[in-house]
SEMI-16991 format. One record per residue (C-alpha): residue in one letter; x, y, z. Coordinates in steps of 0.1 Angstrom, whole numbers. Layout:
N
PT aa     X     Y     Z
PT  A     X     Y     Z
...
This chain:
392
PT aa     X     Y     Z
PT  X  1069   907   748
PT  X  1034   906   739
PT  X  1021   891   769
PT  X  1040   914   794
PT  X  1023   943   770
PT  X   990   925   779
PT  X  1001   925   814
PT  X  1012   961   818
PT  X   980   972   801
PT  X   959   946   825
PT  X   976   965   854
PT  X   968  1001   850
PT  X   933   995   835
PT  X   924   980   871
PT  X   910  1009   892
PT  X   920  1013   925
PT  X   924  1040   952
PT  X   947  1067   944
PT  X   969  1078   972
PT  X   997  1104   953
PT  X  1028  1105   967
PT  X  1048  1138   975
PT  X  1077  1121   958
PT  X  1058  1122   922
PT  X  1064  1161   926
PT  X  1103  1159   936
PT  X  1117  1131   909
PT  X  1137  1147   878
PT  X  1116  1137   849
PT  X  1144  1146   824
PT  X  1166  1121   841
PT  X  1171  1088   816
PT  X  1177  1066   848
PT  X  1161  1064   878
PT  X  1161  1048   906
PT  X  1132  1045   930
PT  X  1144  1023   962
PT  X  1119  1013   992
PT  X  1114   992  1022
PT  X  1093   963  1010
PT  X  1056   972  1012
PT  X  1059  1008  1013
PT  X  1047  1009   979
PT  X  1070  1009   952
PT  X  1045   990   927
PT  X  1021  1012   927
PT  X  1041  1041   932
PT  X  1055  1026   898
PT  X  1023  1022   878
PT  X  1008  1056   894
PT  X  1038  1071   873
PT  X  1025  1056   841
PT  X   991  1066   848
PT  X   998  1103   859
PT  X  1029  1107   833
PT  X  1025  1087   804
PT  X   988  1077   805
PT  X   986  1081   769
PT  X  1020  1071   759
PT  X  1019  1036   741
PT  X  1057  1043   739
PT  X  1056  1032   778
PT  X  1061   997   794
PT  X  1060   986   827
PT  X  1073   947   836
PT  X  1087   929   869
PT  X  1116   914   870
PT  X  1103   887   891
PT  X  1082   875   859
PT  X  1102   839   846
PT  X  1105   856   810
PT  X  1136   873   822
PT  X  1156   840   840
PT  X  1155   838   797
PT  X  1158   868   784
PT  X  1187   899   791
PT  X  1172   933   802
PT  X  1191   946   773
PT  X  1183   923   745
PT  X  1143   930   758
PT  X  1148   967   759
PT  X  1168   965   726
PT  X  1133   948   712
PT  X  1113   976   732
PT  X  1133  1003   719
PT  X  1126   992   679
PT  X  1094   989   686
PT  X  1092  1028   690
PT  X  1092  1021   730
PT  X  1100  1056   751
PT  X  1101  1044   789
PT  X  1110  1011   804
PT  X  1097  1007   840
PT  X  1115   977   860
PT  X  1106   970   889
PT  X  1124   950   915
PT  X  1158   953   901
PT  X  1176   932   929
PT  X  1167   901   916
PT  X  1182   910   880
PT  X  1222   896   881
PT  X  1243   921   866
PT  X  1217   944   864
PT  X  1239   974   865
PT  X  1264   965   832
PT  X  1232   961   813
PT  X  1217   990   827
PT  X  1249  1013   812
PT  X  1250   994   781
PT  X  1214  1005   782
PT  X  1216  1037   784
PT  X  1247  1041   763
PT  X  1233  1024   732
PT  X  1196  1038   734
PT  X  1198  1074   734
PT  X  1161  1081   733
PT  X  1151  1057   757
PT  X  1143  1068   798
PT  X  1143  1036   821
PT  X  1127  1038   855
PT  X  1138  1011   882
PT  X  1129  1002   916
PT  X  1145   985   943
PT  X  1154   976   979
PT  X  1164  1001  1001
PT  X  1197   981  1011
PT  X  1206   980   968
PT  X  1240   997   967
PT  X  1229  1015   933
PT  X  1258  1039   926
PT  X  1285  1027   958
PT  X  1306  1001   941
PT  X  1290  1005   907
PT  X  1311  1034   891
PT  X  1295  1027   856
PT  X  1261  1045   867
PT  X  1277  1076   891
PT  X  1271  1104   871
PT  X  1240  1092   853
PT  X  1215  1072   879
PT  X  1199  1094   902
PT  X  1182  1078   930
PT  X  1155  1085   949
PT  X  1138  1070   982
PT  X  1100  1059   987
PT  X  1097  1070  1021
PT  X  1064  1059  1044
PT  X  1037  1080  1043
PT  X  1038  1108  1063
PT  X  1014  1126  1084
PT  X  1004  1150  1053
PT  X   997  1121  1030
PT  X   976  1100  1053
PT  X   954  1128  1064
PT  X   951  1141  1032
PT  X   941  1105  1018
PT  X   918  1093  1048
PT  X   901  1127  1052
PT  X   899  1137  1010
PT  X   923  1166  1019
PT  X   944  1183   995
PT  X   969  1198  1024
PT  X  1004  1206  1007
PT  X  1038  1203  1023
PT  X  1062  1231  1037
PT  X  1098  1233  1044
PT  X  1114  1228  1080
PT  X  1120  1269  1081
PT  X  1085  1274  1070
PT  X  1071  1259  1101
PT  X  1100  1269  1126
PT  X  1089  1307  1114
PT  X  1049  1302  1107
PT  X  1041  1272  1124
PT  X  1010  1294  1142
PT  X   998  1310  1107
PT  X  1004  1270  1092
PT  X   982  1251  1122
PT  X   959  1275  1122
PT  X   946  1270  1086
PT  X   953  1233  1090
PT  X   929  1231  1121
PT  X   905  1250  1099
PT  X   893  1222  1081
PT  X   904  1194  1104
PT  X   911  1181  1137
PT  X   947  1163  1130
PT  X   949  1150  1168
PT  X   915  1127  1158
PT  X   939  1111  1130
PT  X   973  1110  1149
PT  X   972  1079  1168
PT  X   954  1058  1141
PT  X   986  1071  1117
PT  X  1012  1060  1148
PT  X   997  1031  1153
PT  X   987  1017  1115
PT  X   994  1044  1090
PT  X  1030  1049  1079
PT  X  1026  1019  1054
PT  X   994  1015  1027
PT  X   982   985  1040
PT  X   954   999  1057
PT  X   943  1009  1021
PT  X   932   973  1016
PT  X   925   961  1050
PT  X   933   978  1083
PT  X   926   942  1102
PT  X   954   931  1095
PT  X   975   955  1093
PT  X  1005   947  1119
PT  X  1002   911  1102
PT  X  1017   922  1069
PT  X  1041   947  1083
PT  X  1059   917  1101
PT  X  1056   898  1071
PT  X  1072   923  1055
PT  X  1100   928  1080
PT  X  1106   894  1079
PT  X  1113   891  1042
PT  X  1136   923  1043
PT  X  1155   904  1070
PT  X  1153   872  1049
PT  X  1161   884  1012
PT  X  1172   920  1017
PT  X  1195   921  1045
PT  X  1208   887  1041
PT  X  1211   880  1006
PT  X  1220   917   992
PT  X  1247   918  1018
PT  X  1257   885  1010
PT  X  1249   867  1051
PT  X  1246   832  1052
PT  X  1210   824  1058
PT  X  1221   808  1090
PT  X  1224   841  1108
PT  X  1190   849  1101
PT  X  1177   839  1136
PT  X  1206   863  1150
PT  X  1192   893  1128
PT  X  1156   884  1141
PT  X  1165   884  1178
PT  X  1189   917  1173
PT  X  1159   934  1157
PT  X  1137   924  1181
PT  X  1161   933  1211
PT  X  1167   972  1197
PT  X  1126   973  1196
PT  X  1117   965  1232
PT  X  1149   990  1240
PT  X  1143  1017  1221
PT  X  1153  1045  1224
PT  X  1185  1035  1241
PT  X  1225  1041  1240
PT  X  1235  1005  1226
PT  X  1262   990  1250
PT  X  1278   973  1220
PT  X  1292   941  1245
PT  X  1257   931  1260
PT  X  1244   933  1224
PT  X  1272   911  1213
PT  X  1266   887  1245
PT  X  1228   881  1242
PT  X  1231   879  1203
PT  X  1263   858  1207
PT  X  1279   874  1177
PT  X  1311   896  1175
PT  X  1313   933  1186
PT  X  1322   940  1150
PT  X  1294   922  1136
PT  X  1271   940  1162
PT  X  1281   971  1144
PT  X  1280   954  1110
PT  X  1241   938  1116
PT  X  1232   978  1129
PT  X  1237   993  1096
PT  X  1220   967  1077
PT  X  1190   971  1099
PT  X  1191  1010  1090
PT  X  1201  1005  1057
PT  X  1170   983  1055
PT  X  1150  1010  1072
PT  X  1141   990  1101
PT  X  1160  1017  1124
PT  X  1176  1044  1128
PT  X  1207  1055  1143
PT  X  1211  1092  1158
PT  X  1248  1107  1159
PT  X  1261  1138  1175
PT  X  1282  1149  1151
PT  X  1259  1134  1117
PT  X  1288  1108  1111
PT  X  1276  1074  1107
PT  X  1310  1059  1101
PT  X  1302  1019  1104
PT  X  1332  1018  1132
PT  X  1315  1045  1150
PT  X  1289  1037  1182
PT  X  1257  1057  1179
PT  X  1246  1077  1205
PT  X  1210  1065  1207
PT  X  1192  1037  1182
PT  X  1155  1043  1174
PT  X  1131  1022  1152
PT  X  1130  1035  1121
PT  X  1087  1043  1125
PT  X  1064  1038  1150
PT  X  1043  1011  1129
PT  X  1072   990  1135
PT  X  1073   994  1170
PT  X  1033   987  1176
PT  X  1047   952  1153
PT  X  1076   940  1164
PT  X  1070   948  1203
PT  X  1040   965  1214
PT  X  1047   959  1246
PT  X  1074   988  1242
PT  X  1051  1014  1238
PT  X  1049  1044  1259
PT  X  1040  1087  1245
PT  X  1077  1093  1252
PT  X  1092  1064  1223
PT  X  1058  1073  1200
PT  X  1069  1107  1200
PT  X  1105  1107  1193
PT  X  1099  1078  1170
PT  X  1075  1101  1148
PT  X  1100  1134  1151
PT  X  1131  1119  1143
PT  X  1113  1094  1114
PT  X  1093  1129  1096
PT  X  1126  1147  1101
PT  X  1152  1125  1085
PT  X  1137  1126  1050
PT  X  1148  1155  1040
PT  X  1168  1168  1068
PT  X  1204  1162  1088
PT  X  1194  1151  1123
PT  X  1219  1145  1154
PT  X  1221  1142  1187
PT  X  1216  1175  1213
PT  X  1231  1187  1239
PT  X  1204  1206  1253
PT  X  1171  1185  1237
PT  X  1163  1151  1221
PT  X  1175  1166  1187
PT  X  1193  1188  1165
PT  X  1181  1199  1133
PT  X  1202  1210  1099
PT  X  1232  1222  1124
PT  X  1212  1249  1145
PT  X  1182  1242  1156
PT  X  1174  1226  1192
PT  X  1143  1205  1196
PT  X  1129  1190  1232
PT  X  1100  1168  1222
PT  X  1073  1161  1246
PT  X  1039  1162  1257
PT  X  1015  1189  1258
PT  X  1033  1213  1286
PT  X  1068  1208  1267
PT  X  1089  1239  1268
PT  X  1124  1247  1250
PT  X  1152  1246  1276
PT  X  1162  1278  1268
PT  X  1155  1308  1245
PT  X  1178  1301  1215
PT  X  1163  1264  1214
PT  X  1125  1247  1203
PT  X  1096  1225  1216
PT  X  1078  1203  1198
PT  X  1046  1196  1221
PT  X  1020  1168  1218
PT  X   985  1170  1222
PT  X   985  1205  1211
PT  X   967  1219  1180
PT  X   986  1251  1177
PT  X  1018  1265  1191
PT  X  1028  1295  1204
PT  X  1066  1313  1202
PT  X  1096  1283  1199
PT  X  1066  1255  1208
PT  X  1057  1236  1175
PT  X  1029  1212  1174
PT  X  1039  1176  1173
PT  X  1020  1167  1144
PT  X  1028  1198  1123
PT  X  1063  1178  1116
PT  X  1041  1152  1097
PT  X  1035  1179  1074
PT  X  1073  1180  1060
PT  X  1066  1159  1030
C-alpha cells in the first residue's frame, strides 16, 4: 500500500494544465459510489485526480490507485480497501474498473461493510454498471465524461470563465446570451479548430498529432471495449473496423440494414447488434423518431458520435452539412432527448423543431427553430450554431 500512497501523492504533486470539467459541478458528492464512465482518452484520469485536488486536496484520508497496477492481479479490492479503511482512509478512487473481475460483488461487499467509506470508480463507457448487476441498483450512481464541449474549449484556450445555460435558456434568450458572449470573444475564430481537433484533450499536450491518438484510441475501444466487454471473439475485430469505417464515409445516412450486412458479410442481426456497441462505445450515434432505441429497431439516420471522429476515421467525408449536424445532435444528447423531425433535422425534449444550416437557415414554419452557422447572433426562432456548444 505504501508504494501506491507514494504513487498517488507522485501524481497530484505534478503540475499540469487545469482544464475543469462542467461535470465536477453536477456529480452528487454525498453519493458513497460513484461511477464515472468515458470513452477512452476523453479524460477520465485526470478528471479523476482533478477530483482529489479540487475536493479533497487536504484530505490524507483520500487515495487514488489504477487498477491496471500488477498489485491488484494479487490483491482483492476489498481486502485493500479493508486495509485503506483501518488506516483512517475516507475516499477510494479506482480507476479503470473494467479490468477488475468481479468487481461489482466486491464493490457491494464494499460498501456494505465500510459505512464511512465513499469509493469513486471509472470506467468504459460500454461497462454495464447497474444493467445485470442488481447488487449496486439503488446505491451506484453513474455519471458520463462527455467530450469537451464548445464552452469548455473556449473557455480553456481563450482563459474564459463562460458558464453553461439550459436548452430553454437559449431557445428564450439566445440574443441577450450571444450578445454578452461576443462581448469578450469571437467564438466563430475558435469553432473550426474545436470541429476539427477539440472535442478530446489531446490538443492539451500536442495538437500535431492530434487525429493520431484519436484513432489510436478508437482502435483500442474497438479492441478491448467493444470486443472484450461484450464478450466478441477477437476475430470479428476486422468486421467492427470496416463497419465503423463504412458508417463514417456515410454519415449521416438511413442504414439499409442488408447492404450493411452484405459488405460487412455478417448477419442482419449482428448488423444491429455491432450498431449498438459502436454507440454504446460512443463512436456514433443513432437518431430515432419516436426516442426508442429498442436493439431490434432500425434507426432512422446514424451519425458519428463527434466530429473529431469524423476529421479521423474519414476526412474525406467532410462537408458544413455533416460538421453541423454532427456538432448539434453530439452538444444536444448530453443532457437532452433528441429524435428524428418531421419538419427539421431534429426534435428536441418532445416539442421543439430544429432545421440546422448555414448562415441563411430559416425555421420551416413559425412554431419550429433554426440553428444557423456562421452567425454570431440570432434573431427571433434562429439560434446560433455555436451557442449549442454552450449547453454544458
Amino acid at each position: 500500500m505504501e508504494n501506491l500512497m507514494q504513487i498517488h501523492q507522485s501524481l497530484t504533486d505534478t503540475p499540469k494544465e487545469f482544464l475543469r470539467r462542467g461535470l465536477m459541478d453536477e456529480i452528487d458528492w454525498d453519493g458513497r459510489l460513484i461511477c464515472i464512465k468515458g470513452f477512452r482518452g476523453v479524460g477520465k484520469t485526470s478528471f479523476l485526480l482533478d477530483i482529489v485536488k479540487e475536493k479533497f486536496a487536504e484530505d490524507k484520508g483520500c487515495l487514488y490507485v489504477n487498477l491496471n497496477n500488477f498489485y491488484f492481479t494479487k490483491r482483492k479490492i476489498y481486502s485493500f480497501a479493508d486495509e485503506f479503511y483501518k488506516k483512517g482512509g475516507k475516499v477510494l478512487i479506482l480507476d479503470q474498473i473494467h479490468k477488475y473481475p468481479e468487481w461489482d460483488t466486491e464493490l457491494r461487499e464494499c460498501y456494505d461493510n465500510f459505512p464511512d467509506l465513499q469509493i469513486i470508480f471509472s470506467s468504459s463507457p460500454v461497462l454495464r454498471v447497474l444493467e445485470g448487476h442488481d447488487n449496486l441498483k439503488g446505491i451506484a450512481r453513474v455519471y458520463h465524461l462527455e467530450g469537451l464541449s464548445f464552452r469548455e474549449y473556449l473557455n480553456f484556450k481563450g482563459g474564459f470563465d463562460f458558464k453553461s445555460y439550459t436548452l430553454t435558456e437559449i431557445i428564450e434568450n439566445h440574443q441577450s446570451i450571444a450578445a454578452e458572449i461576443t462581448q469578450q470573444v469571437k467564438p466563430l475564430a475558435f469553432f473550426n479548430d474545436y470541429l476539427e481537433t477539440g472535442y478530446y484533450p489531446y490538443f492539451i499536450n500536442s495538437k500535431s498529432f492530434y487525429r493520431e491518438a484519436l484513432l489510436k484510441h478508437v482502435n483500442l475501444a474497438l479492441e478491448i471495449d467493444v470486443t472484450y466487454l461484450n464478450q466478441i471473439e477477437l476475430k470479428y475485430l476486422p468486421k467492427l473496423r470496416k463497419l465503423l469505417q463504412i458508417i463514417c464515409s456515410q454519415v449521416p445516412f438511413t442504414p439499409n440494414v442488408s447492404k450493411l450486412s452484405h459488405d460487412v458479410e455478417i448477419s442482419r442481426a449482428t448488423v444491429m447488434n455491432y450498431l449498438r456497441y459502436l454507440k454504446n462505445s460512443r463512436l456514433i450515434n443513432l437518431l430515432y423518431s419516436n426516442g426508442d432505441e429498442d436493439q431490434m429497431k432500425k434507426p432512422d439516420l446514424v451519425y458519428a458520435n463527434n466530429t473529431n471522429i469524423l476529421y479521423a476515421v474519414d476526412p474525406e467525408n467532410i462537408n458544413n452539412r455533416n460538421l453541423r449536424t454532427t456538432f448539434f445532435y453530439n452538444q444536444l444528447s448530453y443532457k437532452y432527448k433528441v429524435k428524428s423531425s418531421d419538419k427539421g433535422d431534429f426534435k428536441l425534449e418532445s416539442k421543439y423543431h430544429f432545421t440546422v444550416g448555414g448562415k441563411y437557415t430559416e425555421p420551416v414554419d413559425s412554431g419550429s427553430y433554426a440553428a444557423a452557422d456562421m452567425i454570431e447572433e440570432g434573431k427571433g426562432n434562429v439560434v446560433p450554431l455555436w451557442l449549442f456548444g454552450f449547453l454544458y
